[in-house]
Structures are given as structure tokens and as C-alpha cells.
matplotlib code that plots the C-alpha trace (Angstrom):
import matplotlib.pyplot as plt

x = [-125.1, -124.4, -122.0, -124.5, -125.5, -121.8, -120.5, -122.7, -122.5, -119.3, -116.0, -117.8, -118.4, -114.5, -113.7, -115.9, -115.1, -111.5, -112.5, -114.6, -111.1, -109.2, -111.1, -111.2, -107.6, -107.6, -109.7, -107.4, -104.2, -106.2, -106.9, -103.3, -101.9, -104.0, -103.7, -99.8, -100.7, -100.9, -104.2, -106.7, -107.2, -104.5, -106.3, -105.2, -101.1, -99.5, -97.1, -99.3, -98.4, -94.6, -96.3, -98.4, -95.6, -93.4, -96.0, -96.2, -92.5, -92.6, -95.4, -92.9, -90.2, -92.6, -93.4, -89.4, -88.3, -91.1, -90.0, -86.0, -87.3, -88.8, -86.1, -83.6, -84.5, -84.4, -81.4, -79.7, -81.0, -79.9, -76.1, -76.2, -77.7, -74.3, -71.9, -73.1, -72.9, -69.5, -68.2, -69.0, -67.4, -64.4, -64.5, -64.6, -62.1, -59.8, -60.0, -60.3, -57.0, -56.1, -56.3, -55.5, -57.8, -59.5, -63.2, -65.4, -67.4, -70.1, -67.9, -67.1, -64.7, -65.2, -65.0, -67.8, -70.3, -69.4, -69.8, -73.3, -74.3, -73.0, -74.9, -78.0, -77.5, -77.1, -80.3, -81.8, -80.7, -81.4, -84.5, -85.0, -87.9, -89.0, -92.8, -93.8, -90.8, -88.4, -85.2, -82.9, -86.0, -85.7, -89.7, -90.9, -90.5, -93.6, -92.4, -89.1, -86.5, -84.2, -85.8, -84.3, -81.3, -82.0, -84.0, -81.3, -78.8, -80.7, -83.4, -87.4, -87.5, -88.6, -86.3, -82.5, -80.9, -76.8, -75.9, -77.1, -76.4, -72.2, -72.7, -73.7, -70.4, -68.3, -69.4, -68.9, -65.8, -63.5, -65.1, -65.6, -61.8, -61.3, -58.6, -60.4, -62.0, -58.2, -57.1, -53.6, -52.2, -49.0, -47.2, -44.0, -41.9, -44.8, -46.8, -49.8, -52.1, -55.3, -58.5, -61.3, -63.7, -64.5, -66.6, -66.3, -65.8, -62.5, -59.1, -57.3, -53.7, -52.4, -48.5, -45.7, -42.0, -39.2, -35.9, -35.4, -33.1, -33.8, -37.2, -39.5, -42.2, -45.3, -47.6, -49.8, -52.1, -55.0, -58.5, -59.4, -55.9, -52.8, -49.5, -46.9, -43.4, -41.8, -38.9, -36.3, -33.6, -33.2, -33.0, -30.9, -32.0, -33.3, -34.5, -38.0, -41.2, -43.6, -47.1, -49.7, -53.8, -56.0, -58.9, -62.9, -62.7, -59.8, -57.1, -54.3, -52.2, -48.8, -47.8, -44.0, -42.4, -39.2, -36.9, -35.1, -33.8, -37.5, -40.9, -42.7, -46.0, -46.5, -43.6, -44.4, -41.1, -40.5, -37.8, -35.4, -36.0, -33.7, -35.3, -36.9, -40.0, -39.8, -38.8, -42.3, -44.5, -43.1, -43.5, -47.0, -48.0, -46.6, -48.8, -51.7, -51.6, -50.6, -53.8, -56.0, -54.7, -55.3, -58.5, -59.5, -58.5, -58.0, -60.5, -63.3, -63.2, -62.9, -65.8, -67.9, -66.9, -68.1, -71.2, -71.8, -71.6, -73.7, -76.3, -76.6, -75.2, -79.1, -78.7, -80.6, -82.8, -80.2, -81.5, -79.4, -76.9, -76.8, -74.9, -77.0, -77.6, -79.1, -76.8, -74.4, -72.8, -69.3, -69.1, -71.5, -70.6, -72.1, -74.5, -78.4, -80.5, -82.6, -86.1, -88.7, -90.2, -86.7, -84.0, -84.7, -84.8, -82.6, -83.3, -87.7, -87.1, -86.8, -84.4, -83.9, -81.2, -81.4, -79.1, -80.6, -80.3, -83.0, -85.5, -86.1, -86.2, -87.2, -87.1, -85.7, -85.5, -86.7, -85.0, -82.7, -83.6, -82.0, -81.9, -81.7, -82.7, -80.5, -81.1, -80.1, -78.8, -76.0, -72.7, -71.6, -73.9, -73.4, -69.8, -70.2, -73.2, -71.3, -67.9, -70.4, -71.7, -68.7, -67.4, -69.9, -71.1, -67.6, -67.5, -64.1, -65.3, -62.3, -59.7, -57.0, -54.3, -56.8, -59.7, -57.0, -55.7, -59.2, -59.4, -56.7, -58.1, -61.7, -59.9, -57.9, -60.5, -62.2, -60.7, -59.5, -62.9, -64.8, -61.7, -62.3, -62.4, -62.1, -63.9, -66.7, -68.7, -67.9, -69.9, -68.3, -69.0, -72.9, -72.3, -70.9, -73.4, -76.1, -74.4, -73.9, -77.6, -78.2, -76.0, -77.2, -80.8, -79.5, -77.8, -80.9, -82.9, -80.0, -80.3, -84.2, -84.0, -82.7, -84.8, -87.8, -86.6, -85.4, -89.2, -90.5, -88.9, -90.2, -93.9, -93.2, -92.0, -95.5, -97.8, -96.4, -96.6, -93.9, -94.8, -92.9, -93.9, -97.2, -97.3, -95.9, -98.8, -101.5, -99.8, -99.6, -103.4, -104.8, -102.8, -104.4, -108.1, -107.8, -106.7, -109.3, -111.8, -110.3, -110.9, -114.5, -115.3, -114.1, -115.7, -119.2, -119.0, -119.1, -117.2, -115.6, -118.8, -121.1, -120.0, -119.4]
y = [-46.9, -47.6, -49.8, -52.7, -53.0, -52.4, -55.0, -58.1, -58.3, -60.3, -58.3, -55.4, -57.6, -58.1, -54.7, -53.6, -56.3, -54.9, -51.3, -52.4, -54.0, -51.3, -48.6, -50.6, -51.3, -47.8, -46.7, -49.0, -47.2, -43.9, -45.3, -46.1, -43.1, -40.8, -43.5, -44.2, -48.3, -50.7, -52.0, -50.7, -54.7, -57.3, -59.5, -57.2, -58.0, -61.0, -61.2, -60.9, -62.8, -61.8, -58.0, -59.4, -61.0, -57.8, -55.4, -57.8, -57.8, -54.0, -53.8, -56.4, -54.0, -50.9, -52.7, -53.2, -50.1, -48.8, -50.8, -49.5, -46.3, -46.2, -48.0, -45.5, -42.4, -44.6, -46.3, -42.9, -41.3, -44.5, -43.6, -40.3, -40.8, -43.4, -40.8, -37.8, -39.7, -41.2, -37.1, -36.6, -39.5, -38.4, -34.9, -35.5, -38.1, -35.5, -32.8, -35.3, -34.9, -32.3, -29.4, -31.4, -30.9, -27.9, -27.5, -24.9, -22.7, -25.5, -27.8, -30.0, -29.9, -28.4, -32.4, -33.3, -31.1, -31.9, -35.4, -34.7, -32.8, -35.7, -38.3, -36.2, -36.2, -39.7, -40.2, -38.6, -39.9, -43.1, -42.0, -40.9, -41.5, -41.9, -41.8, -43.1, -45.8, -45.6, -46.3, -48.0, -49.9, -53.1, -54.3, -52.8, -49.1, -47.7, -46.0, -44.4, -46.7, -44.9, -43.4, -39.6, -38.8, -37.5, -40.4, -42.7, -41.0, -39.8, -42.4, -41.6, -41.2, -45.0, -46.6, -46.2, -44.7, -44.6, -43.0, -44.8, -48.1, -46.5, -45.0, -48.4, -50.4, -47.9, -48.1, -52.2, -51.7, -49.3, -50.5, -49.0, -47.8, -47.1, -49.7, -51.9, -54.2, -55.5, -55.5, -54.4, -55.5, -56.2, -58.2, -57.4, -57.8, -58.8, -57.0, -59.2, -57.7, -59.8, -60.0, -59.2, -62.4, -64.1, -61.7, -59.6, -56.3, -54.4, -54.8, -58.3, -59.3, -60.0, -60.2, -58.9, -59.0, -57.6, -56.4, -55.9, -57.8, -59.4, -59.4, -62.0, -62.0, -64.6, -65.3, -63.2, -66.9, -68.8, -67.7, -65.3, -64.3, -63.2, -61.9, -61.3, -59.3, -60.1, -57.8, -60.4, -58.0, -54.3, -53.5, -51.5, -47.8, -47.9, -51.7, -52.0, -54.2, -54.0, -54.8, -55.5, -55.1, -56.1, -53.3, -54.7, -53.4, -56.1, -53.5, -53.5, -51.2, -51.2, -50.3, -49.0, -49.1, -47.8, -48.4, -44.6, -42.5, -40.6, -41.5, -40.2, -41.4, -39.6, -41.2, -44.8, -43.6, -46.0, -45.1, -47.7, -47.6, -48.3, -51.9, -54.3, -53.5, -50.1, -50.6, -52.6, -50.2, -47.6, -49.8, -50.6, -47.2, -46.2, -49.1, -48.3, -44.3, -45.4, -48.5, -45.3, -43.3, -46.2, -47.1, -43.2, -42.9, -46.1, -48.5, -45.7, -45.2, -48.5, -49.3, -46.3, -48.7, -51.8, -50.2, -49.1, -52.7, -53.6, -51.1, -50.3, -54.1, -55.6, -56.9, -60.0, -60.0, -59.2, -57.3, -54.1, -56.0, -54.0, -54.3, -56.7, -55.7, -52.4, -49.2, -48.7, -51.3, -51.5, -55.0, -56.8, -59.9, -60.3, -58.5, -58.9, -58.0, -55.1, -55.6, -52.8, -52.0, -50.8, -50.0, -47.7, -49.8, -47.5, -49.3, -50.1, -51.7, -55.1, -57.1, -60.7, -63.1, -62.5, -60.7, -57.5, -56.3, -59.0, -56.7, -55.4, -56.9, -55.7, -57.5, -55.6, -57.9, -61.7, -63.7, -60.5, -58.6, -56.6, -56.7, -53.4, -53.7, -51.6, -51.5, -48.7, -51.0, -53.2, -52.9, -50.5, -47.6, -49.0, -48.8, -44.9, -44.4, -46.1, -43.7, -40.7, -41.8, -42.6, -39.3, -37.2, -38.3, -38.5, -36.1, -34.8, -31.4, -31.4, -30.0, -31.6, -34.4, -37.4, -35.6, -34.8, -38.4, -39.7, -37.5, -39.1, -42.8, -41.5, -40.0, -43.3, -45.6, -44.1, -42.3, -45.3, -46.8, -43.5, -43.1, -47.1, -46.9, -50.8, -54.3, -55.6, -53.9, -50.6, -47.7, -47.9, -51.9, -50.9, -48.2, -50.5, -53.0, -50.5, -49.0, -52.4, -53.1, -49.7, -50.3, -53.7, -51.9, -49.2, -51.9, -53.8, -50.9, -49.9, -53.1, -53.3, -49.9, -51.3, -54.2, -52.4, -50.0, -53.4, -54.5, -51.6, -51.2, -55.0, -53.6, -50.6, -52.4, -55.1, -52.3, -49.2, -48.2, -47.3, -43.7, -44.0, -47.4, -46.3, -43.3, -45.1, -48.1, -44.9, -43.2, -46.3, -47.5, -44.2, -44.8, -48.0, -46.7, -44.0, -45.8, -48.4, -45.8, -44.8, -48.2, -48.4, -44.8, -46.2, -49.3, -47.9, -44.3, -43.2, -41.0, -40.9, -38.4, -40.6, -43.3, -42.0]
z = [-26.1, -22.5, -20.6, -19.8, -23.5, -24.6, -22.7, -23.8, -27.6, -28.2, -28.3, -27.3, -23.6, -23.7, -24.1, -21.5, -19.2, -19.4, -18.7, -15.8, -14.6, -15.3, -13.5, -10.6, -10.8, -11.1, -8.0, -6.2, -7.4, -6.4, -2.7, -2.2, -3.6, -0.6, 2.6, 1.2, 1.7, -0.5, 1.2, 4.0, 5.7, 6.2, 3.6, 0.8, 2.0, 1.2, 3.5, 6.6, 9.2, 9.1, 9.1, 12.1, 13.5, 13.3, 15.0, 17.4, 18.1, 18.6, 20.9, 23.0, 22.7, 23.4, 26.5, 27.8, 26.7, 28.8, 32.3, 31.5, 31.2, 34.3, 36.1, 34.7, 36.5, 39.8, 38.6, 38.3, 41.5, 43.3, 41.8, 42.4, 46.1, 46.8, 45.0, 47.3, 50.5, 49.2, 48.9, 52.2, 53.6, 51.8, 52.6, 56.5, 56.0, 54.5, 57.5, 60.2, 62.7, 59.8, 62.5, 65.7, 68.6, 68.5, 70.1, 68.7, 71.5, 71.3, 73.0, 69.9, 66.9, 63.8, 62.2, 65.0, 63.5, 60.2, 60.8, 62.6, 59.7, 57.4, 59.3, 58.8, 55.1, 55.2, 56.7, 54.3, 51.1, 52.6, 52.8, 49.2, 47.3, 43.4, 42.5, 46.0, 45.8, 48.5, 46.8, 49.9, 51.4, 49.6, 49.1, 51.9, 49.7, 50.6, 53.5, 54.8, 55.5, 58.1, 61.3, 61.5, 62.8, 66.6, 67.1, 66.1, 68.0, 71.2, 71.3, 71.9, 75.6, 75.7, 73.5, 73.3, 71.0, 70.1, 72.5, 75.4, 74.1, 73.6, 77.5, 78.6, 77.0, 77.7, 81.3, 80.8, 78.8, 81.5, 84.6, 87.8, 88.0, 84.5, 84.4, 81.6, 83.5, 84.5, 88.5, 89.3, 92.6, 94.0, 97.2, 98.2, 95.4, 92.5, 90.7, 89.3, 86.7, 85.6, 83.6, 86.3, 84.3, 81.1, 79.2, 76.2, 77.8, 78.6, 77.6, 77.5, 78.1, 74.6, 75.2, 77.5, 76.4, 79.1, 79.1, 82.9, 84.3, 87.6, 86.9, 86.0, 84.0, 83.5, 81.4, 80.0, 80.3, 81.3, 80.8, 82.2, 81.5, 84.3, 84.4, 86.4, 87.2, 90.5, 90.8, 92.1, 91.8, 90.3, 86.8, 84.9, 83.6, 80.1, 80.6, 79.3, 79.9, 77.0, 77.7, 74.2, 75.2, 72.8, 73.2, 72.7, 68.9, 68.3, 67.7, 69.6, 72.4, 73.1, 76.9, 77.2, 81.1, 81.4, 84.4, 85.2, 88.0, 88.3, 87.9, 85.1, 84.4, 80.9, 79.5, 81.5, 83.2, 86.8, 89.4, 90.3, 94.4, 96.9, 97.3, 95.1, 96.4, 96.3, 92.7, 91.9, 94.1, 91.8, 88.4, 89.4, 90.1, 86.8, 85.2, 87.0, 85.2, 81.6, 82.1, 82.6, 79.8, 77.6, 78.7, 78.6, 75.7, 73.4, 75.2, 75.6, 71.7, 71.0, 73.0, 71.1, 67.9, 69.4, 70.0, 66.8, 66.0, 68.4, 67.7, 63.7, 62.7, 62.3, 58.6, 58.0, 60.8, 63.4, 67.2, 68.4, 71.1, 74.9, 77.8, 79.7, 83.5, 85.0, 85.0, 86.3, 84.2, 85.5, 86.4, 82.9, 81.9, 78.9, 75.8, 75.1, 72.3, 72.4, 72.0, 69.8, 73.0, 74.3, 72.0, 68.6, 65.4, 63.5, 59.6, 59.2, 55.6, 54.4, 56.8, 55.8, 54.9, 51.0, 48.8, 48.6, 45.1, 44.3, 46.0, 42.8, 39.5, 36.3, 32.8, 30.3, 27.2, 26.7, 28.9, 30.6, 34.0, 36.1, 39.8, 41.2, 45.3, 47.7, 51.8, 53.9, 56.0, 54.0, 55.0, 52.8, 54.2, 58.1, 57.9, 57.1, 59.2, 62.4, 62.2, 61.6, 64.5, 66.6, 65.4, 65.8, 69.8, 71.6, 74.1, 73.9, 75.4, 78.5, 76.3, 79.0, 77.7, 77.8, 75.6, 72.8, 73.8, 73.0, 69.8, 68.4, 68.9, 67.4, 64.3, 63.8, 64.1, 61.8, 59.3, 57.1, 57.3, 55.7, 53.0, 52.2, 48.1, 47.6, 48.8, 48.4, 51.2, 50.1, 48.6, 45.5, 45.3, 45.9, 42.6, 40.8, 40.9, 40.0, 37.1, 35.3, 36.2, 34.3, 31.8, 31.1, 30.5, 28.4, 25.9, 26.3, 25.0, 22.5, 21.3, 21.2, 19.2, 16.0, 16.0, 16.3, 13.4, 11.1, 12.5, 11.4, 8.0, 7.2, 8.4, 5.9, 3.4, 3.2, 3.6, 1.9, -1.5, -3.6, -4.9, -7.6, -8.8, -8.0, -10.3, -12.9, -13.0, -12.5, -15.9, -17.7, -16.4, -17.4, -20.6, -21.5, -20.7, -22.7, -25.9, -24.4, -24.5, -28.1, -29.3, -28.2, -30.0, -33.1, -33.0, -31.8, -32.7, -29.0, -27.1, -23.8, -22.4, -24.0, -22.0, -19.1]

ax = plt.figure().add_subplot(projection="3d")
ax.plot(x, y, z, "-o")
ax.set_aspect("equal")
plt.show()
């Protein structure tokens, strides 16, 4: 008998209505026990959507996880870039005026060539570049933010670089007489010492204070500012006049004349004479020598730090500032900015008024980015970048009292200022605001992680079979066609060949 005529007579179409539903079941049970899924379409799930709605969920997390691990690698050559150049601030800052003066045979000291070769590895981390993407440029990273390093200090030929724009000021700053733009003169018994204009070069009076008695001393006042000592009677030896200066960086120098029974112009030292005027001939002579020590020394490297202002300072759109006139600049009155045609544009990225670290964004979760943008120019990579400078271009090559003088007033002006650990415009500030934005991505991906793993034990769950389970239904199936099978032979006489 066959299957079709077995299964329409009455129980005998029962029975083999059954078997027909169990050996489906049971291909079905077969299918699932080789693909391991409880179904080949999402029809056969019954939770679908929230299986649908899961994959979809990792695909979104794929995607971020994706982005932070792209931004990563830049994140972490960005931190290691501002670590490196923070060593070598640190290291120069440690040896500088740790040996005194001492010039190598190339004219400089050993911390000058360090500090050259610093500024040169500062140029190019700046520089630095990930897949095509120029770390320190803001947006504009498809090119080299920082021109190289003799271009910035020497200029092109055309342009100015550093070093021209510090000659200039310092030319503006000591004037023609390397007094500090100040004029010292005296009439019988007075000694008058005033700013030569009102301009932002050269020293200016700050303060005077006097113990010499019969002497009197005005001002420092008015605008440009004066001052006066008019030696009405003689002093005592030991009495002192103490002069302040404020030098064009805003620090300050202190002046010491001494009334004695010799002159001595390294000390500031002024012989009593035999008259009241002989007496302030000989204090303004003494003035006039410790005026050009200062301004060979304190004023010229103040003036090299005012130019580093006025030359790497361009953040947010900013020009270079020059010495405005033609050269020689002795007797300038006032700055101008330099144009592309004739001063070096030192920083080529983006330069605008926005907070840099939104140059570059990335979102990292629904609803979370990170801002990431860094510019070679900020003012935590200037501040470095100007003492390197400073530093590295002073010539201090006469080895006499005034270069080691002038050492001393490079070495602290700077020092401090490449040591700096804390503010806000710092190198450490800048590495701290990329390591949160890294670490904010790494939580976001830690986070993503085990959501997509809880995602994917739902998706599991929905479409895999339980082997177990399984293997238990197939026994029990094959079971109950068997004794189906059993049933029919009985009933019919046939046997499980015949009807198969």
C-alpha cells in the first residue's frame, strides 16, 4: 500500500497525516541541528524585530567603535608628540646657567646648540602627520603646519625671519647710544635723566628712592617720564640713590649708585668731589656706564623677548609686529605688522578666533563626541618655541663682562618659562585635554563593548538552537515515528521499507 492510499481511508488518513507532520517536523529539527539556528529567514523567529532591532544596534556600535579607533592612534601620537617636546623643554631648562658662561669653539654655548637643536625638534613634531592628517594644523591638516626651522629663524632672503625682526627692536630698544632710548645730561649741579618720546621702545623710569643727603631728587614723572638729582650739597659715603627701569618685556631693573671716596663704575661706585658739581659730573658718569650695562645686557634680552612676541604671537588671525621705519632703527616710535610679502609666516594652519580643539570632532557614542583639534601655534607650544628661540639666537660670542652679563638675563628670562608645569597655557594643560578626550572614547568604546555583547547574546538567544533541547525533541520525534510507523505495520501489515 502506499502513502497516498494509506492516508485517505479514515484513521488510516489520521495516521498518515501525523507522519507527514512528523517527518517534516523532523527535517526541520535536521536543518537546525547542521546551520545551529532555529530558522534560515526572520519569518521563522518570533521575536524579530527585537532581533532586528539588536543587529541594528551593533552595526551602530561597529560604526563608533570604528571612528575611536581611528582617532586613538592620532590621539596617542598627539600625547606622545606634547610629552617629547615637554622633555626637552625640561631638559634645557635643567642645564641652562648650570655651567655659567662657557662658549663652545663655534662661538655659542653648549645650552645654545641644544636649544637650536630643540627648536628643530619642535618644528618637527609640529609638523607630524597620521595617514595624510597633520596633527597640530587644526582643519587646514592637509599640509605642514610650521615652516622649517632656518626659514623661521633666518628668513627667505625676501621675507624676515626671527632674527631680523629681534635685530630691528633691539636697535629700537637701546638706541643709538645704547642708553635705552633715555638721555642723560647734566648742568652744573643737576643731573636730569629722561625718556627720549612716547613709544614702546627702551627702558622707562619706573621709581627712584635716595638716601643722599643734600641732594634732591624728582620725579621719576610726566609722560614721557623725567627725573632729576641736583646735588645741592655733598653726601655722605655709603649714601645711596636707587634707580627702578622697567625694561620693554615689563620686568624690572634695579640701579644701585653709591656715593664713595673713588669711582667705580662696576660697582655703581661715585666719588664725592671737591665741589657739588664735581660730585654730579662724577654720579652722572657713573649712571651713564651702569645705563649701558643694563641696556647691554638686561634691555638687549628683553628686547630679544619682546620680539618673540612680536614675531611668533599670530594666534587668531594676528600679523608678526616690526619695528616700523627703515634700518637703522635707533630712533622708531612705534610697531607695524608684517605683511606675507615681507615678514615669514612662521604657523600656515588654521588661524582664527575659535577654540581650537573644536578643529576636530569625532562622535564616539549617541549623543557623545570628542573634540580633539590642536594648533602649532597655541600658547602652549609659542611660549616654548619663543625662549628656544631667544635662546638659541643671542649672540653672546664676546666672552667679555657684558656677553656673560647678557647670558645671565637670556637664561633668566627664560628658564622659568620652559620649566612652567602648571596654567592653563601650558604643555601639560594641552595633554590634559587630549587625554580626557581619549579617555572619554576609550569608556565610550568600553562601554559600547558590553552592550554589543548583551546585543549579541539577545540575537543568539532568538536565533540559536539549543543543542541540547534539540537532541532531545529529535530522540523523542524519531521515537514517536517509529512506534507511528509500528502502529501502521500492525494495522495494515506493512513495514517501514514498504512504506518508505
Amino acid at each position: 500500500m502506499d502513502v497516498k492510499a494509506f492516508s485517505y481511508t479514515g484513521l488510516n488518513g489520521s495516521l498518515a497525516s501525523r507522519l507527514t507532520s512528523q517527518r517534516a517536523r523532523l527535517s526541520d529539527l535536521t536543518t537546525q541541528e547542521t546551520t545551529g539556528l532555529k530558522s534560515t529567514t526572520y519569518e521563522g523567529i518570533d521575536n524579530r524585530t527585537l532581533t532586528l532591532s539588536c543587529q541594528s544596534k551593533i552595526k551602530q556600535i561597529e560604526g563608533y567603535q570604528s571612528t575611536i579607533s581611528a582617532i586613538d592612534t592620532r590621539l596617542q601620537v598627539i600625547g606622545n608628540s606634547i610629552d617629547s617636546m615637554n622633555d626637552l623643554s625640561h631638559t634645557l631648562s635643567s642645564n641652562l646657567g648650570t655651567n655659567g658662561y662657557q662658549l663652545t669653539s663655534s662661538g655659542r654655548t653648549s645650552e645654545q646648540i641644544a636649544a637650536s637643536n630643540a627648536l628643530e625638534a619642535y618644528v618637527s613634531t609640529l609638523n607630524t602627520e597620521v595617514d595624510g592628517v597633520y596633527l597640530f594644523a587644526g582643519k587646514s591638516s592637509d599640509s605642514s603646519p610650521v615652516v622649517d626651522m632656518n626659514t623661521m629663524i633666518e628668513g627667505d632672503g625676501t621675507r624676515a625671519g626671527y632674527r631680523q625682526v629681534m635685530e630691528e627692536r633691539q636697535q629700537a630698544d637701546l638706541g643709538s647710544d645704547g642708553l635705552g632710548r633715555l638721555d642723560l645730561t647734566s648742568s652744573g649741579t643737576t643731573v636730569t635723566l629722561a625718556e627720549d618720546g612716547s613709544h614702546p621702545f627702551g627702558m622707562k623710569l619706573s621709581a627712584a628712592s635716595s638716601t643722599l643727603s643734600g641732594a634732591t631728587v624728582t620725579g621719576p614723572s610726566g609722560t614721557p617720564s623725567t627725573m632729576s638729582v641736583d646735588f645741592t650739597a655733598q653726601p655722605t659715603s655709603g649714601q645711596k640713590l636707587e634707580l627702578t627701569v622697567t625694561q620693554p618685556d615689563g620686568t624690572k631693573t634695579s640701579i644701585t649708585l653709591t656715593a664713595g671716596d673713588t669711582t667705580d663704575t662696576t660697582k655703581g661706585t661715585f666719588a664725592i668731589g671737591a665741589t657739588a658739581a664735581d660730585t654730579a659730573a662724577n654720579f652722572q658718569s657713573v649712571l651713564q656706564a651702569r645705563l649701558e650695562a643694563v641696556a647691554a645686557s638686561d634691555t638687549k634680552a628683553a628686547s630679544a623677548s619682546v620680539a618673540a612676541d612680536n614675531f611668533f604671537d599670530t594666534a587668531g588671525g594676528a600679523s608678526p609686529m616690526r619695528v616700523s621705519g627703515t634700518s637703522p632703527f635707533y630712533n622708531a616710535t612705534s610697531l607695524t605688522a608684517g605683511t606675507s610679502a615681507d615678514t615669514v609666516t612662521w604657523y600656515r594652519g588654521t588661524n582664527n578666533s575659535d577654540t581650537p580643539r573644536l578643529d576636530a570632532e569625532a562622535r564616539v557614542g549617541e549623543g557623545l563626541t570628542v573634540n580633539y583639534g590642536v594648533r602649532a601655534n597655541e600658547d602652549a607650544f609659542t611660549s616654548q618655541i619663543k625662549q628656544l628661540a631667544v635662546v638659541s639666537t643671542m649672540d653672546v660670542s664676546d666672552g667679555d663682562d657684558t656677553a656673560k652679563a647678557l647670558w645671565a638675563s637670556v637664561v633668566s628670562r627664560t628658564k622659568g618659562t620652559l620649566a612652567a608645569t602648571t596654567g592653563n597655557d601650558t604643555l601639560q594643560s594641552v595633554a590634559a585635554e587630549i587625554a580626557g578626550a581619549r579617555k572619554t572614547a576609550s569608556s565610550a568604546d568600553e562601554r559600547m563593548t558590553i552592550a554589543a555583547n548583551t546585543y549579541q547574546d539577545t540575537i543568539d538567544k532568538s536565533l540559536s538552537v539549543d543543542d541540547t533541547q534539540l537532541a532531545v525533541e529529535i530522540t523523542t520525534l524519531n521515537t514517536q515515528i517509529e512506534a507511528s510507523y509500528k502502529a501502521s505495520s500492525i494495522l495494515y501489515k506493512l513495514s517501514l521499507t514498504n512504506y518508505l
